[in-house]
N, C-alpha and C positions, 0 to 999 in steps of 0.2 A: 981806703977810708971805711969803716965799719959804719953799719947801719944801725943805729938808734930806733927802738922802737917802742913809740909811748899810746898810752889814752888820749884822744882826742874830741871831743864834745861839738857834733854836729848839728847843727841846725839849719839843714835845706830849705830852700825857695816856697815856694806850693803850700803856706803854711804846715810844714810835714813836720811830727812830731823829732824832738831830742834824740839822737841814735847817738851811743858811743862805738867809734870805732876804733882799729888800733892802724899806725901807716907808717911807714920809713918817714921819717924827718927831713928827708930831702925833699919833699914831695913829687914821688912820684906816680901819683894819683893821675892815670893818664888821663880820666875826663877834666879833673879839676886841678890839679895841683904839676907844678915844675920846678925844675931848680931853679934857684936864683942865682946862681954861679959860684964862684971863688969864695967862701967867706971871710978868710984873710981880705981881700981887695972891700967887701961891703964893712966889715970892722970899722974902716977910717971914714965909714959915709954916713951918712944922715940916715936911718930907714925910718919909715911909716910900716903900717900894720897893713898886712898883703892884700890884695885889691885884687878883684879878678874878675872879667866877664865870660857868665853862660847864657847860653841861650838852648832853651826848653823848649824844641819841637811840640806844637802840637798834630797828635798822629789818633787815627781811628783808633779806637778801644780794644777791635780786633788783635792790630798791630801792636798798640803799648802792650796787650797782652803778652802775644805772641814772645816780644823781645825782653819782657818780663819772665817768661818762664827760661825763657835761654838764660838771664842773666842769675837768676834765682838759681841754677845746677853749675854754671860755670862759673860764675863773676865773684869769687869767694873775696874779693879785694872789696869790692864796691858797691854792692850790689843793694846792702843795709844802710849806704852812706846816702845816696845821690838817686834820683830818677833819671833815664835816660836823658843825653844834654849833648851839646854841642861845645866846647871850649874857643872860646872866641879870643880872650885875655887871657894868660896866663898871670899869675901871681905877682905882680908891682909892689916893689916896696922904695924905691926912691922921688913917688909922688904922692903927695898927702891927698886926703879926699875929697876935698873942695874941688884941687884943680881935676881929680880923677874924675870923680861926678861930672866936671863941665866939661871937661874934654871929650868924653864916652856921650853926652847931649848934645853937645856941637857938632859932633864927627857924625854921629848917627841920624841927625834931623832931616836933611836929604832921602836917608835910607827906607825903601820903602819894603815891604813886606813881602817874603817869597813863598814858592812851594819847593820843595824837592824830594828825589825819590831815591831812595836807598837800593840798589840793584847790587853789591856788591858786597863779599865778607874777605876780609883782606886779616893777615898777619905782622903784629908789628913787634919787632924787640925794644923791649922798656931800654932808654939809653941811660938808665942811672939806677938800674938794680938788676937782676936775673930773672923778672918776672919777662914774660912774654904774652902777649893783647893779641884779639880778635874784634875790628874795627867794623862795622859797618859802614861805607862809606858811600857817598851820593853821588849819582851821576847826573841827573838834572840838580840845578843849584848848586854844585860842584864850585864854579869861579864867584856865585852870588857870595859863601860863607867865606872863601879867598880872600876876596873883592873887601868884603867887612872889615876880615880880622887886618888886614893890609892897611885900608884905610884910620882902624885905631890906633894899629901901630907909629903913627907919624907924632909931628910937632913934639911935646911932651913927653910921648911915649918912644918915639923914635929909639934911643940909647938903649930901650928892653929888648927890643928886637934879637930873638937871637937866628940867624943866620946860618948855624951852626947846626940848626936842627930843624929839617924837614916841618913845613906846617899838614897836616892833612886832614881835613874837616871827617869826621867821623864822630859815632856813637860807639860807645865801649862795650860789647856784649861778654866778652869770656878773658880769664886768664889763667897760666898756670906755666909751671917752671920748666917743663916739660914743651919744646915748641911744636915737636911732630903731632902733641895732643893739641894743640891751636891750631896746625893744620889740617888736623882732622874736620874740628868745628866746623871750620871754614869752606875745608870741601865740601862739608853735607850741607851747609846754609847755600853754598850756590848751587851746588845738584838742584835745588830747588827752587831756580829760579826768582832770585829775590825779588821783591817788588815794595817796599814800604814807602807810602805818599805822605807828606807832610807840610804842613806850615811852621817857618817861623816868622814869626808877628810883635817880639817884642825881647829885649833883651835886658836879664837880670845881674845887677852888680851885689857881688857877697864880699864881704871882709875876713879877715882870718885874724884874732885878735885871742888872748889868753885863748888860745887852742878851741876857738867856737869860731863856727862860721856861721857870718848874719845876714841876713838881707839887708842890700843898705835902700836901693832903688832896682824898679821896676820902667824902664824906659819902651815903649811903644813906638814901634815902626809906621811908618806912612801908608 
């Protein structure tokens, strides 16, 4: 399958001004975008406009920094698109947004507010292009973000689920075609003993519609 690659019209969470970016149409936007699978098989199905939940650490000034300027020299993919995020929902397109909104409020009302702490820079291969990521990944709140994305995944969302592809809560700092140059990243970020502490407190639903992503809702944890 050949990779398509078009303009895309983003508009982040954080009231964060219009950014055009460009991205394989599959999306394979490791913080925010995934495939949806087979397109033949979705052809004969109903879609809605893609639905997705992030969640936006909030992290000391130091640290957004810090992981700012990593992504600002590596992150040539995303770096203009997205602020540091968590991917909790990938992209849904066979439930409209009534029931997406109540479901992601229902599921999450229980859910109460974590900390967690990134100790760890790991290598990952993009499984729907040649790019290759360098994740930051958390070991305290480790199974809290699991535990989340698990829990949305049920009732409604259950059939998204895919199965097929490892879930692993991380933040996206670097990428590049070249993996031994990701393993590099990665070595030096833990020569140096990571430590990034964080809260997440509240999780954001974005829609993907005429190629703009919107804030739909802002849902607050307990």
């Amino acid at each position: 399958m050949s990779w398509q690659i078009s303009n895309l019209t983003v508009k982040p969470a954080r009231n964060s001004p219009q950014i055009v970016i460009r991205f394989w149409r599959r999306w394979p936007m490791d913080a925010i975008f995934h495939a949806f699978g087979d397109s033949q098989q979705q052809s004969n199905e109903r879609l809605f406009m893609p639905l997705l939940v992030l969640a936006y650490p909030k992290l000391s000034r130091e640290d957004f920094d810090f992981i700012q300027r990593i992504r600002a020299k590596e992150d040539s993919l995303y770096y203009s698109a997205v602020d540091p995020h968590f991917t909790i929902v990938f992209p849904i397109t066979q439930v409209g947004p009534d029931a997406f909104r109540k479901h992601v409020r229902d599921r999450s009302r229980t859910v109460s507010k974590f900390s967690f702490v990134l100790r760890c820079a790991v290598v990952d291969k993009d499984a729907f292009n040649p790019w290759n990521h360098v994740f930051l990944v958390p070991e305290e709140g480790y199974s809290r973000i699991v535990k989340l994305h698990d829990l949305l995944y049920t009732d409604i969302l259950a059939p998204e689920l895919r199965l097929d592809l490892p879930f692993i809560p991380h933040i996206g700092v670097a990428n590049a075609l070249d993996p031994h140059h990701c393993k590099r990243i990665a070595d030096s970020l833990n020569a140096d003993e990571l430590k990034f502490q964080g809260i997440v407190d509240d999780l954001t639903i974005v829609s993907l519609t005429d190629n703009r992503v919107t804030l739909i809702e802002t849902i607050m944890l307990g």
